[in-house]
C-alpha positions in Angstrom: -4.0 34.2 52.0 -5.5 34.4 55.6 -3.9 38.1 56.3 -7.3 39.6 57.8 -6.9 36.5 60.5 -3.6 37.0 60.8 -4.1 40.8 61.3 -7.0 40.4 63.4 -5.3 38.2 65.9 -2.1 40.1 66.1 -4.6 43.2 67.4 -5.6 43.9 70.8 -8.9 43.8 69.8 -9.3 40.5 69.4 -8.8 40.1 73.2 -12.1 41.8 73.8 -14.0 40.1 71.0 -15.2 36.7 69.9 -14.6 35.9 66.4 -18.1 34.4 65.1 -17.4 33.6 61.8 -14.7 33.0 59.5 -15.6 32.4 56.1 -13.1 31.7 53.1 -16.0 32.4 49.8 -15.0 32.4 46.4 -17.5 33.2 43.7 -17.1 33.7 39.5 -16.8 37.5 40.0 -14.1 37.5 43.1 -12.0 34.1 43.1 -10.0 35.4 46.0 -11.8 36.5 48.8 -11.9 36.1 52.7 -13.5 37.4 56.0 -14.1 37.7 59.3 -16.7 38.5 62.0 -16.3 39.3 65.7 -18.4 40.6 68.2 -18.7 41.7 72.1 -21.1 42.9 74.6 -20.2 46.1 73.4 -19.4 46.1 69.6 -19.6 44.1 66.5 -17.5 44.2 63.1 -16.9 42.6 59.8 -13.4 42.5 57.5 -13.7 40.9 54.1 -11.2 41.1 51.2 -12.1 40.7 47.7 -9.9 40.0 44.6 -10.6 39.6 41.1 -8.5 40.4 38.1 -10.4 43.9 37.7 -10.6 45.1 40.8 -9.2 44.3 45.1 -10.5 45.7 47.6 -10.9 45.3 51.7 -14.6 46.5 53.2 -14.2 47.1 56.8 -17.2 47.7 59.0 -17.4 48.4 62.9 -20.4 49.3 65.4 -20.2 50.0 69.0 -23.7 49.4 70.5 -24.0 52.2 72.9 -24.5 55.5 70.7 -25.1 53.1 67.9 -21.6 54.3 66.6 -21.0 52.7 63.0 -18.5 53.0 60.6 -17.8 52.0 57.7 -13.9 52.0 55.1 -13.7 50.4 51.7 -9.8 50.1 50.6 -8.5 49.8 46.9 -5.2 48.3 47.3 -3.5 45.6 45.6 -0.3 45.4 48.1 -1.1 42.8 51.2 1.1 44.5 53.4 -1.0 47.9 53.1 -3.8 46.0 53.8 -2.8 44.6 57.1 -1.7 48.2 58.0 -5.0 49.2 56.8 -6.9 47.0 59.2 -4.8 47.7 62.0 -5.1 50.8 61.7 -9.1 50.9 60.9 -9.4 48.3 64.2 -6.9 51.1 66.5 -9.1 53.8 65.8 -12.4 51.9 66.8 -10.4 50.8 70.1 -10.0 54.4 70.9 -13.6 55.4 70.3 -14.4 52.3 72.1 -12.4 53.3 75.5 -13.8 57.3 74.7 -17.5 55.6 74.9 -16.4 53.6 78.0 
């Protein structure tokens, strides 16, 4: 499953961003899990996705330097398709703040 890539990719975002890292970590509690960070002159964020048989959920997390403008989404879903929408959306909205800063 590489849908936060995927979905960040597809975004315009990514064409003002660098993504730094991309890590694919599984651990006892969350088998499934995989994220991103990317960064500008201007903002920074982080996506990761977790999945265990008890619980999924996406933590998104955005901060545009001037203002010092952060924010933060955590999303219980289980469907992967609501959670691409979820970051595109989450990722739309920061563009918008980020061209209101500009």
């Amino acid at each position: 499953m590489n849908s936060i890539l995927k979905t960040f990719k597809e975004h315009q975002i990514s064409q003002y961003s660098e993504l730094k890292i991309l890590e694919f970590n599984k651990s006892e509690h969350y088998p499934i899990s995989e994220g991103i960070q990317f960064e500008s002159n201007h903002f920074a964020g982080e996506i990761f996705y977790y999945s265990s048989d008890k619980m999924k959920y996406c933590e998104m997390e955005f901060l545009i330097y001037l203002g010092e403008n952060y924010k933060a989404k955590v999303v219980e879903e289980t469907d992967i398709k609501e959670i691409e929408n979820k970051i595109a959306e989450f990722l739309t909205k920061r563009m918008t703040e980020l061209k209101n800063v500009a």
